[in-house]
C-alpha positions as semicolon CSV with decimal commas, in nm:
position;residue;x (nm);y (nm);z (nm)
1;X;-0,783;-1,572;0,163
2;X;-0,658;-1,241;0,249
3;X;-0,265;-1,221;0,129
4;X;-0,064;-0,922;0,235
5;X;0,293;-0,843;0,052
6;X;0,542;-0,580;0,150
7;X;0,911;-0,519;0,087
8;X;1,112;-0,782;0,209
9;X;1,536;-0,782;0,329
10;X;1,739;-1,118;0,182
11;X;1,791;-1,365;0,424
12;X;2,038;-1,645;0,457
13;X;2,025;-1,994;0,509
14;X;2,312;-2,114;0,756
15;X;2,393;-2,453;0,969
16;X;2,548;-2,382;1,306
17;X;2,793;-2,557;1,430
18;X;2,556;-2,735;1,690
19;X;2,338;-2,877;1,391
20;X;2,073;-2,609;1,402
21;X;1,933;-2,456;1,111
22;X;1,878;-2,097;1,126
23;X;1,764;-1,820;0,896
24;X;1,970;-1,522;0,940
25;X;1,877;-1,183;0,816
26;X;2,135;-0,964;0,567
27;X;2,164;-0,610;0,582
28;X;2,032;-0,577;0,264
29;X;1,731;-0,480;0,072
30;X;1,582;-0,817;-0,126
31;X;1,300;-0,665;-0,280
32;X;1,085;-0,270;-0,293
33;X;0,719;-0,305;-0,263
34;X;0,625;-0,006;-0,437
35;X;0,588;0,177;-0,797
36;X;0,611;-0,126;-1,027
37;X;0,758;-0,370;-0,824
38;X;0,371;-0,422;-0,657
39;X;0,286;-0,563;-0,918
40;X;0,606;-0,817;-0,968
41;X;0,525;-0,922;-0,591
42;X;0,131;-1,009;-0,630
43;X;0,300;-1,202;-0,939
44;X;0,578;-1,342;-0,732
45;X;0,402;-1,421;-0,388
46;X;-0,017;-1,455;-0,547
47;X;0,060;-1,606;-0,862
48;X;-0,248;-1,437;-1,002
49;X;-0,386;-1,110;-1,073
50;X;-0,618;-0,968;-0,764
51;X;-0,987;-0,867;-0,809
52;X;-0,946;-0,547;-0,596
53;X;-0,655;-0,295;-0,529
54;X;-0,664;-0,045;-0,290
55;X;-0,373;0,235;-0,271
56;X;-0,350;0,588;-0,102
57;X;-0,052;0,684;-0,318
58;X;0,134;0,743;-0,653
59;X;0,296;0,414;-0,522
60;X;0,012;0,227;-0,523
61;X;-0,049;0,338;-0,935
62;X;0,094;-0,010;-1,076
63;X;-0,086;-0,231;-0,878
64;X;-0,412;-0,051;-0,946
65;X;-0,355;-0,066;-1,315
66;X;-0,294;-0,430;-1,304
67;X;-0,562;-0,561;-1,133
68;X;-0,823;-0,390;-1,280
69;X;-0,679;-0,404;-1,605
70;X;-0,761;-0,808;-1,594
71;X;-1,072;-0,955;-1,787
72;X;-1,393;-0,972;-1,547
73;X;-1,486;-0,762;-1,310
74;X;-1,228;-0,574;-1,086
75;X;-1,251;-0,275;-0,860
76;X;-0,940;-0,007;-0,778
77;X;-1,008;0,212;-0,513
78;X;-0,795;0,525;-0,397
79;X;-0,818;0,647;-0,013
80;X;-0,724;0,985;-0,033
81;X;-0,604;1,175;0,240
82;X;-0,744;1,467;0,184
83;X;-0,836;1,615;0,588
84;X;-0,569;1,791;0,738
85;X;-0,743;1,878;1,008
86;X;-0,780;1,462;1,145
87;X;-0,505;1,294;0,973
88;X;-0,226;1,384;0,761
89;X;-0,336;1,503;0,419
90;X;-0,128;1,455;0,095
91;X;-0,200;1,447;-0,277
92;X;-0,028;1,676;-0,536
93;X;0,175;1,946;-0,330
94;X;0,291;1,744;-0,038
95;X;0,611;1,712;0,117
96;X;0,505;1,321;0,231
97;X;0,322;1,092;-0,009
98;X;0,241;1,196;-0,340
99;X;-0,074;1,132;-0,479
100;X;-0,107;1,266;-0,840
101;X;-0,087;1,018;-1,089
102;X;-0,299;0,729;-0,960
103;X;-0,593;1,048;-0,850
104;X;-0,584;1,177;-1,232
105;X;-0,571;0,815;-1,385
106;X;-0,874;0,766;-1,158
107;X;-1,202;0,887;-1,338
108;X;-1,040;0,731;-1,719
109;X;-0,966;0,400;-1,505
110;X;-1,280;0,384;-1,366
111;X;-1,116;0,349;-1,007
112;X;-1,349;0,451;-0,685
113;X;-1,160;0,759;-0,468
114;X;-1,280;0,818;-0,126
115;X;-1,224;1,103;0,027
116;X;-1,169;1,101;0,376
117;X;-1,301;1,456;0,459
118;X;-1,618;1,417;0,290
119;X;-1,704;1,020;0,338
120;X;-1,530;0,968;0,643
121;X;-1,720;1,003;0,975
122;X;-1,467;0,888;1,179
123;X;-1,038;0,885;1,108
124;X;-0,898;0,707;1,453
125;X;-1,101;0,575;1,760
126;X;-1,139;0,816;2,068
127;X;-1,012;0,609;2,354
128;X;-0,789;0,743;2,675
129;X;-0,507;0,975;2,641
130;X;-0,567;1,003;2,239
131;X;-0,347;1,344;2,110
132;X;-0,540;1,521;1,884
133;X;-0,221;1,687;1,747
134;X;-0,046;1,332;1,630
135;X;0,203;1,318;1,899
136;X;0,120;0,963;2,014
């Protein structure tokens, strides 16, 4: 079973006045899917530690640690965005995303990188009216 987590806002339970029940949704942050709180979620929402991580960011460092620091075999694996001239590239020097950490952890973790200007034949699918310069 595939299970997908992300940050989440609080919601409230409330009873209208007609006998409805209704979830209602707060202006306010009820939990950060990223840095060490990746790991909380998997914990909080899974239950158990994954087999395979994948991340594409300093984020993502956490969750790759815990899985694949877990008895049996595991596999971490880094996309890294690394072809500017097809996609937006970031790693150590840019101003979005920051992948530095989790790419020198890497090679001692044992964790796969793939880099998407060497392994990557194709970024996004050609179709109608596609801008090549990201304004879509």
């Amino acid at each position: 079973m595939l299970q997908i987590i992300g940050s989440t806002i609080k919601t409230r339970y409330q009873v209208s006045a007609g006998g409805t029940g209704e979830l209602f949704r707060l202006p306010a942050v009820d939990f950060v899917d990223d840095g060490t709180g990746k790991p909380e979620a998997i914990g909080k929402f899974v239950g158990r530690r994954p087999i395979v991580a994948f991340g594409n960011s300093d984020g993502n460092l956490r969750m790759l640690q815990y899985t694949t620091s877990g008895s049996g075999p595991r596999l971490g694996l880094i996309v890294h965005h690394d072809d500017a001239t097809r996609e937006v590239a970031y790693d150590r020097n840019s101003d979005i995303g920051r992948l530095a950490k989790a790419l020198d952890m890497a090679g001692l973790a044992g964790w796969v990188v793939v880099s998407m200007r060497k392994y990557w034949n194709q970024v996004f699918p050609a179709h109608d009216g596609w801008q090549t310069d990201g304004s879509n």
